[in-house]
C-alpha positions as CSV (number, residue, x, y, z in Angstrom):
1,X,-6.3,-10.8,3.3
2,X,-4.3,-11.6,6.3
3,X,-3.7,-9.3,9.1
4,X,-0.2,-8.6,7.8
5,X,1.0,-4.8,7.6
6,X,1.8,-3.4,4.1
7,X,4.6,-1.4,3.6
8,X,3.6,2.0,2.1
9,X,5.5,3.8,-0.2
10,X,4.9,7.2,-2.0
11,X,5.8,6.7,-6.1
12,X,7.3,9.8,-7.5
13,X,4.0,9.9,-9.7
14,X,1.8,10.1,-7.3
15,X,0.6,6.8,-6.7
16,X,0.9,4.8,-3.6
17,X,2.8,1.4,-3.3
18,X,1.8,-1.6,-1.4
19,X,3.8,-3.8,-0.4
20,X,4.4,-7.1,2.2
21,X,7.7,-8.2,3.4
22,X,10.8,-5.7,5.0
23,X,11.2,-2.5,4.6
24,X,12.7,-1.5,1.5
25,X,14.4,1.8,1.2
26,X,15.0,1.8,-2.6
27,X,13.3,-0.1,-5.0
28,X,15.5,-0.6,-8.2
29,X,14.6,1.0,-11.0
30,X,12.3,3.7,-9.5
31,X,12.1,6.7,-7.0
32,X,9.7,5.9,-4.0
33,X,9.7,7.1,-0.2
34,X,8.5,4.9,2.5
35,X,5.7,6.4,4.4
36,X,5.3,3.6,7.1
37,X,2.7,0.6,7.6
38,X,-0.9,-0.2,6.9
39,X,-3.3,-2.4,8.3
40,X,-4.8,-3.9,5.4
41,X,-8.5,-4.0,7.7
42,X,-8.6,-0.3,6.9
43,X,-8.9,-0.1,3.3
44,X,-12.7,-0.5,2.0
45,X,-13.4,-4.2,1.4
46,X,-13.4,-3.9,-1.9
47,X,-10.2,-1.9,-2.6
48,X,-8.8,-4.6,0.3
49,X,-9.9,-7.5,-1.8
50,X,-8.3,-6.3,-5.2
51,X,-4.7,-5.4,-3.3
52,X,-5.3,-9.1,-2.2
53,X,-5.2,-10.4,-5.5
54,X,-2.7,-7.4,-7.2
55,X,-0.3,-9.2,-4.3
56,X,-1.0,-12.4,-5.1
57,X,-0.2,-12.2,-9.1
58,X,3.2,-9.8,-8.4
59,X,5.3,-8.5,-5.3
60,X,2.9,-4.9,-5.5
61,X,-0.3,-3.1,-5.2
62,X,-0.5,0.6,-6.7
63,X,-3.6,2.7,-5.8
64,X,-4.2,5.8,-6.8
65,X,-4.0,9.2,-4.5
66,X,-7.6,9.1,-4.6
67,X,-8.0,5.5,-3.2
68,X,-5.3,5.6,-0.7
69,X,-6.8,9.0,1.0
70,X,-10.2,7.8,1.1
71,X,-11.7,9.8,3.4
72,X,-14.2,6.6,4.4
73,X,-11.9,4.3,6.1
74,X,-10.2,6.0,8.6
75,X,-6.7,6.3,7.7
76,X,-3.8,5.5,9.6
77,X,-0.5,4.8,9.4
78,X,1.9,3.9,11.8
79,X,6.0,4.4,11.7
């Protein structure tokens, strides 16, 4: 994966939403809060490695609450 942030947003399911490129306020269609930026280096190589290829087959990467809180990887976002 390159060193590019990922926008993170919060899906009114709970999921979380990954996503490269600008900021997007409002994605149509769906209800979603932008929480800030990722590195993609801190998500577990594995979980790093399937967002990879999620982002290369369509514009998104969902993870669950579960994977994005990982309490392994040292977490941190950035506004």
């Amino acid at each position: 994966m390159t060193s590019n942030l990922l926008n993170v947003y919060r899906c009114y399911q709970g999921h979380y939403l990954l996503q490269r490129g600008p900021v997007i306020d409002a994605l149509r269609g769906s209800q979603v809060n932008w929480l800030g930026v990722l590195e993609p280096d801190l998500l577990d190589p594995t979980l790093r490695r399937r967002v990879e290829h999620e982002l290369q087959s369509r514009a998104f990467a969902l993870l669950t609450a579960a994977q994005f809180y990982d309490p392994n990887r040292g977490r941190q976002l950035s506004h």
